[in-house]
C-alpha positions as CSV (number, residue, x, y, z in Angstrom):
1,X,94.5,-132.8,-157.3
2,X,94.9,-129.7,-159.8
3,X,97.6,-131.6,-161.7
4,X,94.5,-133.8,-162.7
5,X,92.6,-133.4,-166.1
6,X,90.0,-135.2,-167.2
7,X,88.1,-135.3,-169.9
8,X,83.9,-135.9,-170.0
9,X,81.9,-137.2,-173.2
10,X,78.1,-138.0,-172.2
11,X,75.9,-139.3,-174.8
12,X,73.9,-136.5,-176.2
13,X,71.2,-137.5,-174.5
14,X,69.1,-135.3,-171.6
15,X,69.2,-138.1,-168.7
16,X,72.7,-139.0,-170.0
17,X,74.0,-135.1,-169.9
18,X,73.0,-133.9,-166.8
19,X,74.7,-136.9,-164.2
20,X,77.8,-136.7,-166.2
21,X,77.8,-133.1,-165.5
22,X,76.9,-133.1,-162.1
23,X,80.1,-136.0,-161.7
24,X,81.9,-133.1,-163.7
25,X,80.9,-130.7,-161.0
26,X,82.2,-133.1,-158.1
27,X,85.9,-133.3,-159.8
28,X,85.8,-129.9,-160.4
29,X,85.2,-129.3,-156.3
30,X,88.1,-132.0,-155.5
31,X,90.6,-129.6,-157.3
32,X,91.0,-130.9,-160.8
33,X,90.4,-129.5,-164.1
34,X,87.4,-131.0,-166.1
35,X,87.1,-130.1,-169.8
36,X,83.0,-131.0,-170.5
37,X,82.9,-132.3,-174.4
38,X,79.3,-132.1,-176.3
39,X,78.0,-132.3,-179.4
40,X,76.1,-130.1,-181.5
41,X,73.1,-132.3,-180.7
42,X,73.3,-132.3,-177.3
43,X,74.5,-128.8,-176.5
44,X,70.9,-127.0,-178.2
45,X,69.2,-129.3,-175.3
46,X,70.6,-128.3,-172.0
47,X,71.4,-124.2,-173.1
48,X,71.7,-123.3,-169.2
49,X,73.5,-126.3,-168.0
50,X,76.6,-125.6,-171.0
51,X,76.2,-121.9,-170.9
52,X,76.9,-121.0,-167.2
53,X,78.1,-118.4,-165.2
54,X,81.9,-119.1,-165.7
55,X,82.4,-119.6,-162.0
56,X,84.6,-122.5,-162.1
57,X,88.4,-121.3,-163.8
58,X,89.1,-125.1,-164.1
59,X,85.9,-126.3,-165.7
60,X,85.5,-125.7,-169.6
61,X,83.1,-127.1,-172.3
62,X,84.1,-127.9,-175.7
63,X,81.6,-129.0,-178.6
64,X,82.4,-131.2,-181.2
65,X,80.5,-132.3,-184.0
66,X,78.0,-134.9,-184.2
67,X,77.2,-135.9,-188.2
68,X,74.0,-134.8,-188.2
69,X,72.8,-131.9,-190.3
70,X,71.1,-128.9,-189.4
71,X,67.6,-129.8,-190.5
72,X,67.8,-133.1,-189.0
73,X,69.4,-132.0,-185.9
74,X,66.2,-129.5,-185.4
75,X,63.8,-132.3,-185.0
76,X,65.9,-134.5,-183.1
77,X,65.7,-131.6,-180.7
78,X,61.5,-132.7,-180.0
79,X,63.1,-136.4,-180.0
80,X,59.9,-138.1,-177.6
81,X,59.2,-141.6,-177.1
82,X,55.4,-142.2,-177.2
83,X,53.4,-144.4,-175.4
84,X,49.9,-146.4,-175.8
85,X,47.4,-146.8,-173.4
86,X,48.7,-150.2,-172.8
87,X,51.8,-148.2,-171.3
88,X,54.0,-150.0,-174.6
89,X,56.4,-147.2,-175.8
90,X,57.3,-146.7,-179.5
91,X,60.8,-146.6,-179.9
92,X,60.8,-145.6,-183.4
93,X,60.7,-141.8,-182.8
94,X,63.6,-142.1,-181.2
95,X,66.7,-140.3,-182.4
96,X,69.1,-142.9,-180.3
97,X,69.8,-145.1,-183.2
98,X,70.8,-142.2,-185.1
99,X,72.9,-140.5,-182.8
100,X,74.6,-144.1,-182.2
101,X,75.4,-144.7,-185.7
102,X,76.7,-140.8,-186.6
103,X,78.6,-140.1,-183.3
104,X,80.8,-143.4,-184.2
105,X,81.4,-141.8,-187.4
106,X,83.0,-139.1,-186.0
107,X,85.4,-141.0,-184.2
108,X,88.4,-138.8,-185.9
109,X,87.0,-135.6,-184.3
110,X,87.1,-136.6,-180.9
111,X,90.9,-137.9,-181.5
112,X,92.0,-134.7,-182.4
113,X,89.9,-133.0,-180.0
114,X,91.6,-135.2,-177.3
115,X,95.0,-135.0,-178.7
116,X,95.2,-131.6,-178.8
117,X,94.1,-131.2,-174.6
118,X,97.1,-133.3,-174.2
119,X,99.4,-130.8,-175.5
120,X,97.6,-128.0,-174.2
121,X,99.0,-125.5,-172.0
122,X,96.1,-123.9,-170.6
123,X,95.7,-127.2,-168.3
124,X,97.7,-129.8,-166.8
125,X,98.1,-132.8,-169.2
126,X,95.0,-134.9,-169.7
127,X,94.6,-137.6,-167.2
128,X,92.4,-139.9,-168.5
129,X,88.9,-140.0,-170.9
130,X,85.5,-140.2,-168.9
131,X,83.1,-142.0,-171.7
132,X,79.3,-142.9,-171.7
133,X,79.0,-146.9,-172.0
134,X,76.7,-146.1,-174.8
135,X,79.9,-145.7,-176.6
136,X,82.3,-148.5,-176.8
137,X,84.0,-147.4,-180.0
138,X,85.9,-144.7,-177.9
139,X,88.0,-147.2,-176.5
140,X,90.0,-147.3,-179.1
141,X,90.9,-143.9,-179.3
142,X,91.8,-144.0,-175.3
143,X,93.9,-146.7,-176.5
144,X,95.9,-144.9,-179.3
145,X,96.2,-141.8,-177.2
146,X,97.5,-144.0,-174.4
147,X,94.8,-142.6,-172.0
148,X,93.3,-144.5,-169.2
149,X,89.7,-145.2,-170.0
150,X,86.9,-145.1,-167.8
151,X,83.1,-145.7,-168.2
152,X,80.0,-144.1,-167.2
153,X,77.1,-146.1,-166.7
154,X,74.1,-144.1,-166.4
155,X,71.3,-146.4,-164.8
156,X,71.3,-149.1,-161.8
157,X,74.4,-151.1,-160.8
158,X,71.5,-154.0,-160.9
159,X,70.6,-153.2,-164.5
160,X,74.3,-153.6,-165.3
161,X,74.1,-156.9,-163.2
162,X,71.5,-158.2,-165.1
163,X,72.7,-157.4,-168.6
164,X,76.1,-159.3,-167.6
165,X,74.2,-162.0,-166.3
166,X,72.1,-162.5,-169.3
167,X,75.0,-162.3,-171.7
168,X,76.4,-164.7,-170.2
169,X,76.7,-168.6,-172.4
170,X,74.7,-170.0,-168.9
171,X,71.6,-167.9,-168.5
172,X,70.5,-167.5,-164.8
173,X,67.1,-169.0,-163.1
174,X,64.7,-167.6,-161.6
175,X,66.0,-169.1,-158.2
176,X,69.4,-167.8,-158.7
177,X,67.8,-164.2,-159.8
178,X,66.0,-163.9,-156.1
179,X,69.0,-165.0,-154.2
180,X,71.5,-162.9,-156.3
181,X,69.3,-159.3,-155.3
182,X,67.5,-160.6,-152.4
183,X,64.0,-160.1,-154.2
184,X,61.7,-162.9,-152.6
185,X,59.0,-161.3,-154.5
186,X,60.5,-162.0,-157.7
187,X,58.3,-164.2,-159.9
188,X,58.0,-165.8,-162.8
189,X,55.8,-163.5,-164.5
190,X,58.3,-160.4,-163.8
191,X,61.4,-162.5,-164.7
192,X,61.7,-161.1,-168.7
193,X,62.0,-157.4,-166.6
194,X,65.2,-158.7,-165.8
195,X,66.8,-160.6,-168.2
196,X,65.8,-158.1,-170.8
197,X,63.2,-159.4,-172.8
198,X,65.4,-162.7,-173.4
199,X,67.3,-159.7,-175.8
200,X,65.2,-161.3,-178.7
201,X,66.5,-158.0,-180.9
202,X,69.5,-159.5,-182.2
203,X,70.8,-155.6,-183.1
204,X,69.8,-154.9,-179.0
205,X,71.7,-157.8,-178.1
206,X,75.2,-157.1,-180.4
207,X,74.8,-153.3,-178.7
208,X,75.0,-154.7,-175.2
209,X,77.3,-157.7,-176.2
210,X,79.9,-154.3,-177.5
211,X,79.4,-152.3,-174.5
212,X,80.3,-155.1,-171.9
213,X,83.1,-156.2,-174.0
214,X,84.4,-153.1,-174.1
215,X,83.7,-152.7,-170.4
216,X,85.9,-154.9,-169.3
217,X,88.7,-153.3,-170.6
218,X,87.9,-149.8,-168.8
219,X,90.5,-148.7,-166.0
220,X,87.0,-148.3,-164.0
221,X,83.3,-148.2,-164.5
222,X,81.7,-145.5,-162.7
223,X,78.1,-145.7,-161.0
224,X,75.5,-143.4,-159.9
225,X,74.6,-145.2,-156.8
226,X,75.9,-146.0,-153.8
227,X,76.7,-149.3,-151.7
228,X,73.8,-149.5,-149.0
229,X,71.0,-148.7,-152.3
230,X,72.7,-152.0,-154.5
231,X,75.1,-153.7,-152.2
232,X,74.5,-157.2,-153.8
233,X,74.5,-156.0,-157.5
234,X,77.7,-154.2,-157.0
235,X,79.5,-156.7,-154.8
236,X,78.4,-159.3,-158.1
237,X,79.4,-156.8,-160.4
238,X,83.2,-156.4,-158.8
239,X,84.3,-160.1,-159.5
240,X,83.3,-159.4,-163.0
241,X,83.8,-155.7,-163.9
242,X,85.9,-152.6,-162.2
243,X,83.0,-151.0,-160.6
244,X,83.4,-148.6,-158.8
245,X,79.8,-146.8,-156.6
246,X,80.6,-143.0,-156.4
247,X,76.9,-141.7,-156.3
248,X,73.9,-139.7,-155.8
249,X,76.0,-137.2,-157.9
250,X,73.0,-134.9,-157.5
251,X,73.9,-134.5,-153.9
252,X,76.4,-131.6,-153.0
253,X,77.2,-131.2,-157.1
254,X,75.9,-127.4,-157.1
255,X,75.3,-125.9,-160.0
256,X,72.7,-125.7,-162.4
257,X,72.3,-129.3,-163.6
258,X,68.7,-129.2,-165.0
259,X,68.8,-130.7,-169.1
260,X,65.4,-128.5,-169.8
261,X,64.4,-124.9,-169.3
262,X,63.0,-125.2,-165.9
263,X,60.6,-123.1,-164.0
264,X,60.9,-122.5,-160.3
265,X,57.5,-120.8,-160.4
266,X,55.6,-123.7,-158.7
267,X,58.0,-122.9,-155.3
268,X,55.7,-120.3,-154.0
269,X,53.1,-122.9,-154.9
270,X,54.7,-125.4,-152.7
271,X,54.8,-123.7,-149.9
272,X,51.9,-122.9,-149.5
273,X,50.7,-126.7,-148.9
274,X,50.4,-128.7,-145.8
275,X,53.6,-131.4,-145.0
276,X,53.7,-134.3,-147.2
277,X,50.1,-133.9,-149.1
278,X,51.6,-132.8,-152.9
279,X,51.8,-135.7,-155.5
280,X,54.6,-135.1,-158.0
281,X,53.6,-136.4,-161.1
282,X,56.9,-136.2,-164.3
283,X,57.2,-138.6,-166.6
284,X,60.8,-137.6,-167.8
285,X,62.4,-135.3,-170.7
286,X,61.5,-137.9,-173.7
287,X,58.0,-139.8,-172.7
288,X,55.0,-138.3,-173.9
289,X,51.9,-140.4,-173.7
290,X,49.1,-140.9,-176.4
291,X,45.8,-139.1,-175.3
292,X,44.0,-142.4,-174.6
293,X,46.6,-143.1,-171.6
294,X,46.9,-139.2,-170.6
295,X,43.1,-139.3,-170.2
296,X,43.3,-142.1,-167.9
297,X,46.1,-141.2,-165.9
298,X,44.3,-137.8,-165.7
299,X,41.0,-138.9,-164.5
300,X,43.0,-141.5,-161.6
301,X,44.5,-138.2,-160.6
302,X,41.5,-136.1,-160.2
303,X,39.7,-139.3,-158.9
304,X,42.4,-139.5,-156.3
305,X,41.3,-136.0,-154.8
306,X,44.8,-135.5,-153.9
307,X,46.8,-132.2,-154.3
308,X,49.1,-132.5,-157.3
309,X,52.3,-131.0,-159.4
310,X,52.1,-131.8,-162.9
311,X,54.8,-131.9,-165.4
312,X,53.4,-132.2,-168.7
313,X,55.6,-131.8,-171.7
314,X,53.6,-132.4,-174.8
315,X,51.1,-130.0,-174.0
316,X,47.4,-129.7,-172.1
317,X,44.8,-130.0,-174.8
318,X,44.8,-133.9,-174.5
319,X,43.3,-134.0,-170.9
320,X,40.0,-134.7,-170.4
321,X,37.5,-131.9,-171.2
322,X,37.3,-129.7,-167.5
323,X,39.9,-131.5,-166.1
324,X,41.8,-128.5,-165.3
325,X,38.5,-126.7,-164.5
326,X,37.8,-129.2,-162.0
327,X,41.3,-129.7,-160.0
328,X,41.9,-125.8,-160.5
329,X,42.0,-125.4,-156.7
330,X,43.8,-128.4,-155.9
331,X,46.8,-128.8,-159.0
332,X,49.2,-127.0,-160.7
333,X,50.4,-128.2,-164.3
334,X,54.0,-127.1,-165.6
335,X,55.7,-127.8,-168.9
336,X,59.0,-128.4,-166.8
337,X,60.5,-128.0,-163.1
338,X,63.7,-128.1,-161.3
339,X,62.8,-131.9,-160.0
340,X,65.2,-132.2,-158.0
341,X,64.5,-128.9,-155.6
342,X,60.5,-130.2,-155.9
343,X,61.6,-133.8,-154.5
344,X,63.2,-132.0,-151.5
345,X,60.4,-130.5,-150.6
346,X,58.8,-130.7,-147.7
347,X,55.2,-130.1,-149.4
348,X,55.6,-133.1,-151.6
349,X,54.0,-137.1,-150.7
350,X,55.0,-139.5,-153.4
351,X,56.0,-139.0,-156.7
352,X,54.4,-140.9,-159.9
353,X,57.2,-141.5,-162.1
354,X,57.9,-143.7,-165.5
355,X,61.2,-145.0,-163.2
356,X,63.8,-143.7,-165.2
357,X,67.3,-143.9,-163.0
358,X,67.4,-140.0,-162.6
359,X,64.3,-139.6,-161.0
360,X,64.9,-142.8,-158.7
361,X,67.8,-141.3,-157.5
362,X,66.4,-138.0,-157.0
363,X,63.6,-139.4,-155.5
364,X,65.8,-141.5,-152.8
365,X,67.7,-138.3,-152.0
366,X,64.6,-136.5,-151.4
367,X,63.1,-139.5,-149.3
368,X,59.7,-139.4,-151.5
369,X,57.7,-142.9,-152.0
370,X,57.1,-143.6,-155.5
371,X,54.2,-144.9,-157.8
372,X,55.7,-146.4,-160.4
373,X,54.2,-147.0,-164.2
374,X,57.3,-147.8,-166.0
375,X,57.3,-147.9,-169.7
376,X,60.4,-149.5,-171.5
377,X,64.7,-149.7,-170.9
378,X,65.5,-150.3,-166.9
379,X,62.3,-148.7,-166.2
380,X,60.5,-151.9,-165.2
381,X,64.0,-153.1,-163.5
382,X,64.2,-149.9,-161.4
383,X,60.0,-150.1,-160.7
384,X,60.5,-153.8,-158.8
385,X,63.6,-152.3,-157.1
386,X,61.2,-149.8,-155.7
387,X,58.7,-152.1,-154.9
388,X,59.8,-155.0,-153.8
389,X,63.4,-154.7,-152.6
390,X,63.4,-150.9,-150.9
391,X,59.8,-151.1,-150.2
392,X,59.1,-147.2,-150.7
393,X,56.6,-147.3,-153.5
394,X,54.3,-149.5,-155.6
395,X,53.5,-150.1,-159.2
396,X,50.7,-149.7,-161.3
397,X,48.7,-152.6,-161.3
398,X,47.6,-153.9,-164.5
399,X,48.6,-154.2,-168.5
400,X,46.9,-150.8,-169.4
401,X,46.7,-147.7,-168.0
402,X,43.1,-147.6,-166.2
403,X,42.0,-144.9,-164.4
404,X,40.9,-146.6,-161.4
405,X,44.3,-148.4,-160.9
406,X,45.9,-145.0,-161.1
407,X,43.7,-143.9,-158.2
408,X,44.3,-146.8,-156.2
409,X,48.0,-146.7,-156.2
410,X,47.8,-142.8,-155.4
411,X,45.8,-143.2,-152.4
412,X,47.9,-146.2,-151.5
413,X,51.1,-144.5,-151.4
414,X,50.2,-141.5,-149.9
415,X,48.3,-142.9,-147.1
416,X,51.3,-145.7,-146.3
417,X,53.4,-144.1,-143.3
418,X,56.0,-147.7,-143.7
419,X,56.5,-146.4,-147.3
420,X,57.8,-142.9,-145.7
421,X,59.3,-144.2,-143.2
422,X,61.9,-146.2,-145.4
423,X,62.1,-143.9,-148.0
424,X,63.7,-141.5,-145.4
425,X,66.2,-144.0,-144.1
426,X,67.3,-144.5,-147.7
427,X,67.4,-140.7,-148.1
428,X,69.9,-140.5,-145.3
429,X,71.6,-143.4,-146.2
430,X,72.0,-141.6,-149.1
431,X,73.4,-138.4,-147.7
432,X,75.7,-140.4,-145.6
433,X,77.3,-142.1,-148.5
434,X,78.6,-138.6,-149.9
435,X,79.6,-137.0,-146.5
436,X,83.4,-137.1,-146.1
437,X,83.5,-140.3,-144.0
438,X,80.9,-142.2,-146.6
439,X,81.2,-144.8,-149.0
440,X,80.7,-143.1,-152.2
441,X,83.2,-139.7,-150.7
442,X,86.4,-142.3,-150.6
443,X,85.4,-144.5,-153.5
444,X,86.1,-140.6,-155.4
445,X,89.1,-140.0,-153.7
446,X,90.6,-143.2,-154.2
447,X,89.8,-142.6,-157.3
448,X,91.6,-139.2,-157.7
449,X,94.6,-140.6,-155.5
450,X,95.4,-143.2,-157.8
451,X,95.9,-141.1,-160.6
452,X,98.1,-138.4,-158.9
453,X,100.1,-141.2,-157.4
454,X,100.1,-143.2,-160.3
455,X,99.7,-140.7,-163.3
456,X,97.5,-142.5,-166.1
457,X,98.9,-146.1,-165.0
């Protein structure tokens, strides 16, 4: 394997950089050489997770630009996605289309970025171009540089179902949905979850249309999942697309993979509570929530009378006056943690989460139910994945965020023993996927085979 060089490009987003990296971590521990590309966007957001310890002689980061000036690239920095009391997020402080339209632009950077690792003598020749699908346009380059291609998806293999499904000229019923995922649940009312909104966003829908196009074209499309999470969305997906399951890539990647500053500070604090009685409450690296919502999520919590861990990023002075008064002896509230060590630990019950894939996955590995209150993107895919096909959680209840459905589903959760109980078969499912006999393990190594028998054929 150390003949093999490939080459990483994540889109500069949090939840996008850190998976990518942690895959990075896992080629890098196979034997081949990994050269990390970022942008100046995305490189001021993850400062630990780019500026390492050097302890890996065969893994090296290289930044390239992004188009975006200084000034604006300082406020894309606090890029947060907001959200109303009736859990609707606003997209429009979103830096995504921004980043979109600028990294294209600099198409002619990454070219000569690429073309020069191929000549380079510091590492073997470059293999083949790792890409985020959020980037299509990058095919092209792969193409001129005669470089195998392959594609990073960064949420469920059933969210990528679903989008081919619904791009498709014959659009899929409702019948055809619950057979195709095994979701007798599925109804009606939670139908537009999956075939996105009807993609009545004609820009949304020419995004996706790009990406799959472009998808089909890739040498393979790589998932953060494994078989026994999504076997029936990735067996649909392999007579369409070359999918290929090689995840959790949290599990055995080492290194620091956290995209925030975190702080370990609430271990101690962990440790001191009883087995299973800690609710884990993060909503994610963009998601802040308007004080109307944080004031009812906050009063469910204390309601609740549970013990809780609280990551809150936008700051404290919108909870409700004495809140933290009031739950001082039971709560601790953090800016930011290392999730995934909190999910592993024994202290913690259930986990209310916006479902973004990360934290499912995370959450799965760690065995930890989930309360669900999804807000936009797969979010509400990966909530009725939770629900009603793993059975280890349960939504929110409900078109706005109330403080007595909020309590509810916390004392649900934590008191449901079946919700543990399956949560910790998928957890070693999980583990057993990436052990050396597992189903994700060989999917990487034949993988990695195929290029040192084949070269970038």
């Amino acid at each position: 394997m150390e003949d093999l060089h490939f080459a990483l490009f994540p889109f500069p987003e949090q939840g996008h950089i850190a998976p990518m990296y942690q895959l990075a971590l896992h080629l890098v521990s196979r034997g081949a050489h990994v050269t990390f590309i970022n942008t100046e966007t995305g490189h001021q957001r993850p400062r630990q997770l780019l500026d390492p310890p050097n302890q890996h002689n065969t893994l090296k980061h290289l930044c390239i630009t992004d188009g975006i000036s200084t000034q604006r690239r300082a406020s894309l920095r606090h890029d947060v996605i907001v959200s109303d009391a009736n859990g609707v997020a606003d997209l429009s402080y979103s830096s995504m289309p921004i980043l979109l339209r600028s990294l294209e632009g600099q198409a002619s950077f990454l070219e000569e970025l690429l073309d020069d690792l191929k000549g380079s003598r510091d590492y073997p020749p470059l293999s083949c171009l790792i890409i985020d699908a959020f980037m299509p346009w990058t095919a092209a380059i792969s193409q001129k540089l005669q470089l195998p291609w392959i594609v990073f998806w960064t949420t469920s293999a059933t969210r990528l179902h679903y989008t081919v499904q619904t791009l498709e000229p014959n659009e899929t019923d409702l019948e055809q949905l619950k057979e195709m995922e095994n979701i007798p649940t599925l109804t009606s009312a939670s139908l537009p979850v999956f075939d996105l909104l009807k993609l009545q966003n004609p820009d949304r829908r020419q995004l996706l249309v790009e990406r799959v196009e472009a998808m089909k074209k890739a040498h393979s499309i790589l998932l953060n999942t494994f078989d026994a999470l999504e076997e029936e969305a990735i067996k649909g997906l392999q007579t369409k697309l070359p999918v290929m399951s090689l995840g959790p890539f949290c599990i055995g990647a080492g290194g620091n993979t956290e995209a925030l500053d975190a702080d370990d500070e609430c271990m101690p604090w962990l440790d001191r509570q009883t087995s299973g009685s800690v609710l884990y409450i993060s909503f994610g690296s963009k998601l802040i929530l308007q004080k109307d919502a944080l004031e009812q999520l906050a009063l469910g919590v204390e309601s609740s009378e549970v013990t809780f861990l609280w990551t809150i990023r936008g700051g404290v002075e919108d909870l409700p006056e004495g809140f933290l008064e009031r739950t001082k002896g039971r709560s601790k509230v953090m800016p930011w943690v290392s999730q995934g060590k909190v999910l592993k630990h024994r202290a913690i019950g259930a986990f209310l989460t916006h479902c973004g894939w990360n934290s499912i996955i995370e959450a799965i590995v760690g065995g930890v139910p989930m309360i669900c209150l999804p807000f936009f993107a797969d979010q509400p895919t990966n909530k009725i994945l939770v629900e009603s096909k793993w059975r280890i959680g349960r939504g929110i209840e409900g078109s706005k965020i109330a403080a007595e459905c909020i309590r509810q589903a916390i004392q649900d959760v934590m008191s449901n023993s079946n919700f543990k109980r399956e949560a910790s078969l998928l957890s070693s499912l999980a583990s057993s996927a990436m052990s050396p006999e597992g189903s994700s393990y060989q999917n990487l190594n034949f993988l990695l085979e195929k290029f040192c028998n084949h070269g970038t054929k």
